[in-house]
PDB file of N, CA, C and O in Angstrom:
ATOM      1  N   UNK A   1      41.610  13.150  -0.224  1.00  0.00           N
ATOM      2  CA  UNK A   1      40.765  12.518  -1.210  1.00  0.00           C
ATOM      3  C   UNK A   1      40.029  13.603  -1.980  1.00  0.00           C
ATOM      4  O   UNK A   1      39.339  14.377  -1.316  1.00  0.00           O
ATOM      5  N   UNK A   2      40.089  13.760  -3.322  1.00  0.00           N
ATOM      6  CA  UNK A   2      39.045  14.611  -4.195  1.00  0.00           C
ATOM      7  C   UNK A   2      37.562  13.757  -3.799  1.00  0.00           C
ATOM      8  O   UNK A   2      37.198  12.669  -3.353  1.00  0.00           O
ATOM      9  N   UNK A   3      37.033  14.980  -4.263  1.00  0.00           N
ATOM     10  CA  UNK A   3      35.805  15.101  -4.578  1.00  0.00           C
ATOM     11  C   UNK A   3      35.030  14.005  -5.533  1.00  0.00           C
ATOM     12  O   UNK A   3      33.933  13.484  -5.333  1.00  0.00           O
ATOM     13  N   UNK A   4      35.877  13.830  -6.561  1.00  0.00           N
ATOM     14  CA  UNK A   4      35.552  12.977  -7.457  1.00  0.00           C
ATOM     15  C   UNK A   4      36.099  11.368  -7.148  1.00  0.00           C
ATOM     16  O   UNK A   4      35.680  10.332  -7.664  1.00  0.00           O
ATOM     17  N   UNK A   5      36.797  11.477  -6.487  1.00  0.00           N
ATOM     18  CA  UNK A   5      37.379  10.089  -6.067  1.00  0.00           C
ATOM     19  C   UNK A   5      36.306   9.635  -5.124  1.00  0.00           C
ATOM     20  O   UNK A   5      36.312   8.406  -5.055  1.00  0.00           O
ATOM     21  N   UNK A   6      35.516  10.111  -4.479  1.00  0.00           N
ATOM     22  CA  UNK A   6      34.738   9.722  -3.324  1.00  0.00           C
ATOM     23  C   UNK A   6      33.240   9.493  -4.524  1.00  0.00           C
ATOM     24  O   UNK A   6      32.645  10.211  -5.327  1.00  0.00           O
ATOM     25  N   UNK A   7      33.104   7.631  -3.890  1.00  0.00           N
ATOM     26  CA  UNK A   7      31.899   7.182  -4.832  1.00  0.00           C
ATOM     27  C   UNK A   7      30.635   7.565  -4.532  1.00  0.00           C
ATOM     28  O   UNK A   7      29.694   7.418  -5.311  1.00  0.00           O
ATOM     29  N   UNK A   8      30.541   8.104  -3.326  1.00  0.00           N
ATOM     30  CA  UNK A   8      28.729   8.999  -2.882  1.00  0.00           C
ATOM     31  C   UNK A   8      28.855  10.165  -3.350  1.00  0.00           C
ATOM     32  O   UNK A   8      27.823  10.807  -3.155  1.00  0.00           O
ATOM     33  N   UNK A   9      30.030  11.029  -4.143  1.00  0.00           N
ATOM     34  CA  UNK A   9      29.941  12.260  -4.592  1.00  0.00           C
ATOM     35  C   UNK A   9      30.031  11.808  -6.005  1.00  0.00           C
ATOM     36  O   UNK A   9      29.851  12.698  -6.836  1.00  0.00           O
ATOM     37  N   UNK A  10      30.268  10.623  -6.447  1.00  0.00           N
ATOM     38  CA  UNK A  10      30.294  10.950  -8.051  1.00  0.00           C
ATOM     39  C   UNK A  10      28.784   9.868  -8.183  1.00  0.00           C
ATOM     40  O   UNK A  10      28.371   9.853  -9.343  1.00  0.00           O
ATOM     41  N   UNK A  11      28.217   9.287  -7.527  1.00  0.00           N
ATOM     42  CA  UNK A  11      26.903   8.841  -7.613  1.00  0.00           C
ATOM     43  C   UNK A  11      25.836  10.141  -7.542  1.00  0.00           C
ATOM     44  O   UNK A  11      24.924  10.378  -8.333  1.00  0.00           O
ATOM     45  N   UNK A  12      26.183  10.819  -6.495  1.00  0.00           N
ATOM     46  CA  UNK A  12      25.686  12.502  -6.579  1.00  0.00           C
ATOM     47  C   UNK A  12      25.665  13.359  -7.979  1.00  0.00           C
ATOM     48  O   UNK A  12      24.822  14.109  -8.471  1.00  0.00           O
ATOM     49  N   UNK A  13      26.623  13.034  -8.292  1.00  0.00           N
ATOM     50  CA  UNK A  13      26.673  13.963  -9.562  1.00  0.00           C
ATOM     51  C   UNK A  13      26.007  12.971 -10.647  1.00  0.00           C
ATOM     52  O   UNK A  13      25.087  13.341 -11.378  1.00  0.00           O
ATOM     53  N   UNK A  14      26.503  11.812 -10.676  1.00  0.00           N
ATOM     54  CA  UNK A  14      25.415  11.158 -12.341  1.00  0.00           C
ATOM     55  C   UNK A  14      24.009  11.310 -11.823  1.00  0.00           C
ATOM     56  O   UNK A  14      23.291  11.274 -12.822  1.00  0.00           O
ATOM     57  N   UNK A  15      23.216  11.472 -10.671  1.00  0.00           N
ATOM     58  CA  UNK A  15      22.148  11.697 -10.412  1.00  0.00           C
ATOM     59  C   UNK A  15      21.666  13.114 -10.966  1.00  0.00           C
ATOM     60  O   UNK A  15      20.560  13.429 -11.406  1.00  0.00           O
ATOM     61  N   UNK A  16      22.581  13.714 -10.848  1.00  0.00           N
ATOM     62  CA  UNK A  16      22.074  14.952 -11.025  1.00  0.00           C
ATOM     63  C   UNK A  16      22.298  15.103 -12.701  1.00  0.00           C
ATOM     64  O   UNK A  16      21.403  15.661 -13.336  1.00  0.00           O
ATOM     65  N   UNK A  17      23.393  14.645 -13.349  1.00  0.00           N
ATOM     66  CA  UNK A  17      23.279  14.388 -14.425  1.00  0.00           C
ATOM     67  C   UNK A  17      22.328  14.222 -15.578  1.00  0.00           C
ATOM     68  O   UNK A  17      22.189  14.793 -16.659  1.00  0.00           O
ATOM     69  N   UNK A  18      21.535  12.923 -14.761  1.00  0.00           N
ATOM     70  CA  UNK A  18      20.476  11.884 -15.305  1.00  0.00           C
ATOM     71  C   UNK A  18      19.020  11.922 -14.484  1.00  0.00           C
ATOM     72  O   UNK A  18      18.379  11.010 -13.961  1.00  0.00           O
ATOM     73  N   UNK A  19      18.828  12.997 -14.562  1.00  0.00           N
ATOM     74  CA  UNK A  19      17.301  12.931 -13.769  1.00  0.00           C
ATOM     75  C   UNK A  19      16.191  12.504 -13.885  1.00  0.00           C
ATOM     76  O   UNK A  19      15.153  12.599 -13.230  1.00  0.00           O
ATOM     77  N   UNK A  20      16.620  11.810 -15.170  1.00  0.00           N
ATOM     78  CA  UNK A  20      15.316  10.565 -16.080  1.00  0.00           C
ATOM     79  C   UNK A  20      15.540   9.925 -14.890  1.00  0.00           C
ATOM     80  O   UNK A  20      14.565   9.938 -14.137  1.00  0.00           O
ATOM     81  N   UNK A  21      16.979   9.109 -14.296  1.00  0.00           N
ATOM     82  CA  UNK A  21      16.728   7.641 -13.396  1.00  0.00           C
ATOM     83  C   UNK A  21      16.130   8.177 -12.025  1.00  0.00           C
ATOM     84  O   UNK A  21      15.580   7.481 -11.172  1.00  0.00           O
ATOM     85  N   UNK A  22      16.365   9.679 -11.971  1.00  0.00           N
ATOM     86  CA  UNK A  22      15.618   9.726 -10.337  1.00  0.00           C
ATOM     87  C   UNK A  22      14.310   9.386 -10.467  1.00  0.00           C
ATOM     88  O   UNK A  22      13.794   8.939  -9.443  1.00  0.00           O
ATOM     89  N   UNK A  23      13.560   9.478 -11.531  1.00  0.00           N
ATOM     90  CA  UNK A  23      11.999  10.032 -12.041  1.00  0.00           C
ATOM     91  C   UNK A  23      11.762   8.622 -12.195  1.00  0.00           C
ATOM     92  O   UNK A  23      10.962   8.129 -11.400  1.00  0.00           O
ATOM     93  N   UNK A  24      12.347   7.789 -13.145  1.00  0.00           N
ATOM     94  CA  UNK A  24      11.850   6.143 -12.823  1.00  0.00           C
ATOM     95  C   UNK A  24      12.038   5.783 -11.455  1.00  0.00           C
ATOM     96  O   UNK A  24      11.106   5.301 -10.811  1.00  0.00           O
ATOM     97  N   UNK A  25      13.189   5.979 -10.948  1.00  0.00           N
ATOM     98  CA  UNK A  25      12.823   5.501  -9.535  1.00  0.00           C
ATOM     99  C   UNK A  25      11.743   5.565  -8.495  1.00  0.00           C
ATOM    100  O   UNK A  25      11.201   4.681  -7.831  1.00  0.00           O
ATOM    101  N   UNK A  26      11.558   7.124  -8.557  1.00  0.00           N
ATOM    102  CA  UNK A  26      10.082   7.555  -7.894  1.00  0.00           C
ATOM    103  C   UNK A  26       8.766   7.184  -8.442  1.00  0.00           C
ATOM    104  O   UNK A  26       7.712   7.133  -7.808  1.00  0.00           O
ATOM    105  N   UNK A  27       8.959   6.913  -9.786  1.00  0.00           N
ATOM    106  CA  UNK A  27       7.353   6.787 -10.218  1.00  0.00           C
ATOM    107  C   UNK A  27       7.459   4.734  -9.578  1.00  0.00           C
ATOM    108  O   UNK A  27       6.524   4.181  -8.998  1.00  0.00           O
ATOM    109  N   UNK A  28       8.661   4.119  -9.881  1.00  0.00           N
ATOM    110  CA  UNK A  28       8.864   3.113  -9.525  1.00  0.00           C
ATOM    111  C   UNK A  28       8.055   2.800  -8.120  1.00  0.00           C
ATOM    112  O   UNK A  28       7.307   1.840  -7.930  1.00  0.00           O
ATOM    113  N   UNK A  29       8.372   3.793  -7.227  1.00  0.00           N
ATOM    114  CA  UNK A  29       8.124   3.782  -5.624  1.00  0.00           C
ATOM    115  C   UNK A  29       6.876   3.833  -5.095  1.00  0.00           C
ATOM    116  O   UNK A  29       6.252   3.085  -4.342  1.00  0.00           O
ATOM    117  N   UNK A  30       6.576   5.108  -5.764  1.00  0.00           N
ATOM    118  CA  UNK A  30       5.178   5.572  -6.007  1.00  0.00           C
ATOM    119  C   UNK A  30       4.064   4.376  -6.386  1.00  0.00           C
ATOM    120  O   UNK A  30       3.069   4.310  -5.664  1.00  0.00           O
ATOM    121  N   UNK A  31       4.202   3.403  -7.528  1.00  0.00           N
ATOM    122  CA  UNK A  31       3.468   2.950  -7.996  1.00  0.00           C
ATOM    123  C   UNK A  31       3.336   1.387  -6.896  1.00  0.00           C
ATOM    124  O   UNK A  31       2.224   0.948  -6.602  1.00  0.00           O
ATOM    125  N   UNK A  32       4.593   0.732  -6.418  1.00  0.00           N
ATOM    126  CA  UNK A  32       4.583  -0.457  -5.381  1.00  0.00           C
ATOM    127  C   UNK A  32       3.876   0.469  -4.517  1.00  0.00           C
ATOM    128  O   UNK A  32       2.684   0.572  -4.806  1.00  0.00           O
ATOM    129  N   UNK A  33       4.240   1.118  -3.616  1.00  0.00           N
ATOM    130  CA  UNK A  33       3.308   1.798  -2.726  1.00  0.00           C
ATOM    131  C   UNK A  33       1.658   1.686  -2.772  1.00  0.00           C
ATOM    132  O   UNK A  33       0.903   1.260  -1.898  1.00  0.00           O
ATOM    133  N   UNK A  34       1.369   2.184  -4.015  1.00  0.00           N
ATOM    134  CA  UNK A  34      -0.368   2.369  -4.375  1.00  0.00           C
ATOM    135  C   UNK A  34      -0.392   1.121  -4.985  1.00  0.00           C
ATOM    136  O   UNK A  34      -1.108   1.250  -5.978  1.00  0.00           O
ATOM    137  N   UNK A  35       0.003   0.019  -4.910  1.00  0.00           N
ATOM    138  CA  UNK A  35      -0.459  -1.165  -4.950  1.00  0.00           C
ATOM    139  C   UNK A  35      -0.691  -1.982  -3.663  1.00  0.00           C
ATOM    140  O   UNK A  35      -1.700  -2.656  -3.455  1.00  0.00           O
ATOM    141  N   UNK A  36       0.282  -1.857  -2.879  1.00  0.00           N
ATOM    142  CA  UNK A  36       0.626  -2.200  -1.514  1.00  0.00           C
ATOM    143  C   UNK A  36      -0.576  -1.611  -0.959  1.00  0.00           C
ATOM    144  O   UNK A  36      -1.415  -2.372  -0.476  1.00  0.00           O
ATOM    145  N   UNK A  37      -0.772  -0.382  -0.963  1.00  0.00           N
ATOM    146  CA  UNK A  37      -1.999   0.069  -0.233  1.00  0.00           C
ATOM    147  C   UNK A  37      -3.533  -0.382  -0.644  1.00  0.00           C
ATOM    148  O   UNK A  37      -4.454  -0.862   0.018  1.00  0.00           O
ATOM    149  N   UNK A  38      -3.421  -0.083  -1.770  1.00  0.00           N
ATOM    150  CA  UNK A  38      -4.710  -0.892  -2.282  1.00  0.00           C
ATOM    151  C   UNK A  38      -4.627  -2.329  -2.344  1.00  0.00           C
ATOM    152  O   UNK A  38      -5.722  -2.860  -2.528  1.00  0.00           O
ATOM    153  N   UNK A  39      -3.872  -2.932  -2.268  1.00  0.00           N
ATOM    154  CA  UNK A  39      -4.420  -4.227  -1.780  1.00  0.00           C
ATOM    155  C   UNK A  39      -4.312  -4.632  -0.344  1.00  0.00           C
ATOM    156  O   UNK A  39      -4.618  -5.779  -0.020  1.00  0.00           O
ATOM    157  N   UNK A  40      -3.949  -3.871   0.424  1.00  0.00           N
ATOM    158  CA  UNK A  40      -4.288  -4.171   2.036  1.00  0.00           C
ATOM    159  C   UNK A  40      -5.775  -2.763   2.113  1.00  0.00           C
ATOM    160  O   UNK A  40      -6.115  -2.522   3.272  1.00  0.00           O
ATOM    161  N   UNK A  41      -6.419  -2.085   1.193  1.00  0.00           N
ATOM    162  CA  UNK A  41      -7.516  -1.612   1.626  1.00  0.00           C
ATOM    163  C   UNK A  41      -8.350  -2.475   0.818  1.00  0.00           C
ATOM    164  O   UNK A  41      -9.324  -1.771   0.554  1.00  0.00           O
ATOM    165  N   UNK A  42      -8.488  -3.439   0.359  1.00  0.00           N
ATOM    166  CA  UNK A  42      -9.138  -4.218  -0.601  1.00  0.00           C
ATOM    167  C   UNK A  42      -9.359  -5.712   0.577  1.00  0.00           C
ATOM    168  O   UNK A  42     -10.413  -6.245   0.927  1.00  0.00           O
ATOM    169  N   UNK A  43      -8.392  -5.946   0.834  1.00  0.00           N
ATOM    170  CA  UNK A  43      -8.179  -7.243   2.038  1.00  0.00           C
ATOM    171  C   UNK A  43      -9.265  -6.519   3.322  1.00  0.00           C
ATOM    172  O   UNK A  43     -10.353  -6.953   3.700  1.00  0.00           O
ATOM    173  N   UNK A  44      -8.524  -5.296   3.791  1.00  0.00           N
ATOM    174  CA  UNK A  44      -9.648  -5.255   4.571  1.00  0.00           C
ATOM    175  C   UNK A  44     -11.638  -4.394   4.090  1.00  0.00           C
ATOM    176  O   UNK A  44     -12.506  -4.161   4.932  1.00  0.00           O
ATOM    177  N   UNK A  45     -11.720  -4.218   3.035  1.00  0.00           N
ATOM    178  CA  UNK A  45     -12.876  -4.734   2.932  1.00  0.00           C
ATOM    179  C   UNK A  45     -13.396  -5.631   2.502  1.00  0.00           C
ATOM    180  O   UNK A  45     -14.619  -5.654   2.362  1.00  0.00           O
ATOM    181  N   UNK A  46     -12.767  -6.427   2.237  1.00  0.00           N
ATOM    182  CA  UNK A  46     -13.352  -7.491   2.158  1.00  0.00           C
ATOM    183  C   UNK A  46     -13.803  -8.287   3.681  1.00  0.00           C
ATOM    184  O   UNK A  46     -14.962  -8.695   3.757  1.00  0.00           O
ATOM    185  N   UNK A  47     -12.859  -8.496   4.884  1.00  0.00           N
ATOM    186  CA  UNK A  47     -13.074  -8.576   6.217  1.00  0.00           C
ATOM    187  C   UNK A  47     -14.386  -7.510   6.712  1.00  0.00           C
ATOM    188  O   UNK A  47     -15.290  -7.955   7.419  1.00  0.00           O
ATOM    189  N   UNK A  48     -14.372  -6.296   6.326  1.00  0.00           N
ATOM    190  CA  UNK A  48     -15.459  -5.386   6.703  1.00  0.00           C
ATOM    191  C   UNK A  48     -16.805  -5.973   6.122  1.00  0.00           C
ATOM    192  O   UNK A  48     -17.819  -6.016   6.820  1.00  0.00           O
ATOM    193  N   UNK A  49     -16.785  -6.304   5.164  1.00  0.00           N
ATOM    194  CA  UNK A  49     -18.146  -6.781   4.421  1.00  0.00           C
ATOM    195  C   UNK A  49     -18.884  -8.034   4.834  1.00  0.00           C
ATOM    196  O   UNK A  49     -20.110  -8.133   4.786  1.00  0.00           O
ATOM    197  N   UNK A  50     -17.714  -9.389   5.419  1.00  0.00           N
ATOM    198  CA  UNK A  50     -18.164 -10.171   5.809  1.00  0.00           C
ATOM    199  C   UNK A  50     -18.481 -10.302   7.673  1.00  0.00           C
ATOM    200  O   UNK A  50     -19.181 -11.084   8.317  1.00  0.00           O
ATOM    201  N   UNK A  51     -17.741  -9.331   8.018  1.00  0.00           N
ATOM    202  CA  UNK A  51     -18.447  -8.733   9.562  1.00  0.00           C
ATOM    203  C   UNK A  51     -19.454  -7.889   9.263  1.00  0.00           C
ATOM    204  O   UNK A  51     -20.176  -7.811  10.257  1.00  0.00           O
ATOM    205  N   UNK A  52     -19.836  -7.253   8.429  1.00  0.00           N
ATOM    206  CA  UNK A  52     -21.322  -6.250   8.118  1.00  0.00           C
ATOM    207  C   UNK A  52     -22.308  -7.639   7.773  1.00  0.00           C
ATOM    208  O   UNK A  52     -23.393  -7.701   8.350  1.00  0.00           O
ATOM    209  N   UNK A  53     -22.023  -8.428   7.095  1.00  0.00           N
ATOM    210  CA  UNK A  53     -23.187  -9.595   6.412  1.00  0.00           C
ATOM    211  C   UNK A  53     -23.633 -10.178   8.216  1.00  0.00           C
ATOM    212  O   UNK A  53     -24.645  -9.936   8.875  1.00  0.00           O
ATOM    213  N   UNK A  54     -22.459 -10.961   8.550  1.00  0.00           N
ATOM    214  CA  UNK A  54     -22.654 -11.397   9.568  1.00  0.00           C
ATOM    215  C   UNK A  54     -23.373 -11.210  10.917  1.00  0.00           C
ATOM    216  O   UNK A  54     -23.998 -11.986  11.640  1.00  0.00           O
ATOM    217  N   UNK A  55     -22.893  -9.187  11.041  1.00  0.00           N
ATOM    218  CA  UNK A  55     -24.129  -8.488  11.978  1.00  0.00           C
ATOM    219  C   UNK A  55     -24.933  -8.830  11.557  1.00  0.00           C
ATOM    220  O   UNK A  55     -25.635  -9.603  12.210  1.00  0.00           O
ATOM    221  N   UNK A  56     -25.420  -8.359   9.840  1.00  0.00           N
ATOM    222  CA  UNK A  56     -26.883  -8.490   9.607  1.00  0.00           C
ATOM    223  C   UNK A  56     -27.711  -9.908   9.335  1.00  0.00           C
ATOM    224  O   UNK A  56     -28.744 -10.057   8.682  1.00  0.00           O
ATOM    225  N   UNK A  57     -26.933 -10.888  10.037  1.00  0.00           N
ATOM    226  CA  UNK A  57     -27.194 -12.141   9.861  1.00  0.00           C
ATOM    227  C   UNK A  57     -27.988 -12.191  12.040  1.00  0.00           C
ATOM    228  O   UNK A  57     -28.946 -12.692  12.630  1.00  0.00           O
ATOM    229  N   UNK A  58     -27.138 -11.580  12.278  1.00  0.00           N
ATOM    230  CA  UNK A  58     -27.264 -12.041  13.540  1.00  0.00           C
ATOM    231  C   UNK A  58     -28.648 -11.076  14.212  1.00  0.00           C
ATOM    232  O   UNK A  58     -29.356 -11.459  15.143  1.00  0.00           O
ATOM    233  N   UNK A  59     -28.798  -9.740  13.460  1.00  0.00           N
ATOM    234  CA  UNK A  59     -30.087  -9.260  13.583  1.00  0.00           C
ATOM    235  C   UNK A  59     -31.107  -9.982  13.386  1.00  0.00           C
ATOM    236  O   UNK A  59     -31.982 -10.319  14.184  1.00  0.00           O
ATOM    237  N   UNK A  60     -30.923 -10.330  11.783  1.00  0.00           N
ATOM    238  CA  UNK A  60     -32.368 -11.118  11.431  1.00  0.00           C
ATOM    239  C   UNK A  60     -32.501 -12.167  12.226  1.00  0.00           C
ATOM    240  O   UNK A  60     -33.687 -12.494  12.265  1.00  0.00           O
ATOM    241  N   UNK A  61     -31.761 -12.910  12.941  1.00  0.00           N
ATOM    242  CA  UNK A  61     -32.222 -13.880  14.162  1.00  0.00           C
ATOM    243  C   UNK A  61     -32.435 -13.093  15.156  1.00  0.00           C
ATOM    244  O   UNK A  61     -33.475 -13.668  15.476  1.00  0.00           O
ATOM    245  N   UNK A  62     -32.351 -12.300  15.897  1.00  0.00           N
ATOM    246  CA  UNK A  62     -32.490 -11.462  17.349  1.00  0.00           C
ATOM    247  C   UNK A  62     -34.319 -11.332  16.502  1.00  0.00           C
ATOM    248  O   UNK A  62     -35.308 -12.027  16.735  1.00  0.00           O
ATOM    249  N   UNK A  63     -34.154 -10.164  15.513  1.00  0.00           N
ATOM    250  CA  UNK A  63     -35.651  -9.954  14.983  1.00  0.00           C
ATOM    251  C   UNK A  63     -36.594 -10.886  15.538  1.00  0.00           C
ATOM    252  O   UNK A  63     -37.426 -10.616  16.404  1.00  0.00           O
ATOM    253  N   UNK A  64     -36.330 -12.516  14.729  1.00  0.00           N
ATOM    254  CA  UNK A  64     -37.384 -13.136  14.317  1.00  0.00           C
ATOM    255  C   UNK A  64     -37.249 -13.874  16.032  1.00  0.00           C
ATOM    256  O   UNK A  64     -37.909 -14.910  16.117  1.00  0.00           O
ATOM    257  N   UNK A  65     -36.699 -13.580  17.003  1.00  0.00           N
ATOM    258  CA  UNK A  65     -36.614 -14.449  18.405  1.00  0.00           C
ATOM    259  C   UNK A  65     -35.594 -15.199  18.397  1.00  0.00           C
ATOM    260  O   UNK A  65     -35.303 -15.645  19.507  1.00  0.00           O
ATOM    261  N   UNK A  66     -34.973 -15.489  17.592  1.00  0.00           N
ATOM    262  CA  UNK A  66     -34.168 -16.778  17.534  1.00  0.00           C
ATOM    263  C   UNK A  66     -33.408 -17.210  18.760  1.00  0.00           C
ATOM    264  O   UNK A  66     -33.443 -16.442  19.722  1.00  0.00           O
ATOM    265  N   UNK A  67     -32.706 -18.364  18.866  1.00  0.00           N
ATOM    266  CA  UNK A  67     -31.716 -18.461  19.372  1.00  0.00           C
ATOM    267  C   UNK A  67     -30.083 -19.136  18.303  1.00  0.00           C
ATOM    268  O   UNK A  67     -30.031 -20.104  17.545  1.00  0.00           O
ATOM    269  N   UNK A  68     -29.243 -18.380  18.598  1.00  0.00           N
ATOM    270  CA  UNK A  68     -27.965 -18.317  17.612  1.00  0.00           C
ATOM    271  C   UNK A  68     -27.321 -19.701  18.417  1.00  0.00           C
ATOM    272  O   UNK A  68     -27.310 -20.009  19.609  1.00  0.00           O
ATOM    273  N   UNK A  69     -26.865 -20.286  17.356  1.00  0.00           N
ATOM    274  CA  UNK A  69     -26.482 -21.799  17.632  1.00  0.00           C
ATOM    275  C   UNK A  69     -25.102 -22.270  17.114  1.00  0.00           C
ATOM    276  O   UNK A  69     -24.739 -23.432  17.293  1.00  0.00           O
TER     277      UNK A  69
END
């Protein structure tokens, strides 16, 4: 079999060809990624903020004597 007959060596070569499509691909990757991440660091603060309210919910009752009900 040539070189060129084999389709992972001539996909190899238009890559290398066309290095615009490697560069969309990566910025492609790049960019789902830093969305993906920022919205699972966004999800969890939002969970962080409403366990921070909630401590400070459960202080101001300890403070004032309370009992939590």
């Amino acid at each position: 079999m040539k070189g060129q007959d084999d389709p992972v060596q001539g996909q190899i070569h238009q890559d290398l060809v066309n290095p615009e499509y490697i560069e969309v691909i990566t910025t492609t990757s790049r960019k789902s990624f830093y969305m993906a991440c920022r919205s699972r660091l966004t999800t969890m603060n939002d969970k962080l903020k409403a366990l921070e309210w909630r401590i400070e919910d459960i202080e101001a009752h300890v403070t004032k004597g309370e009992t939590l009900t």
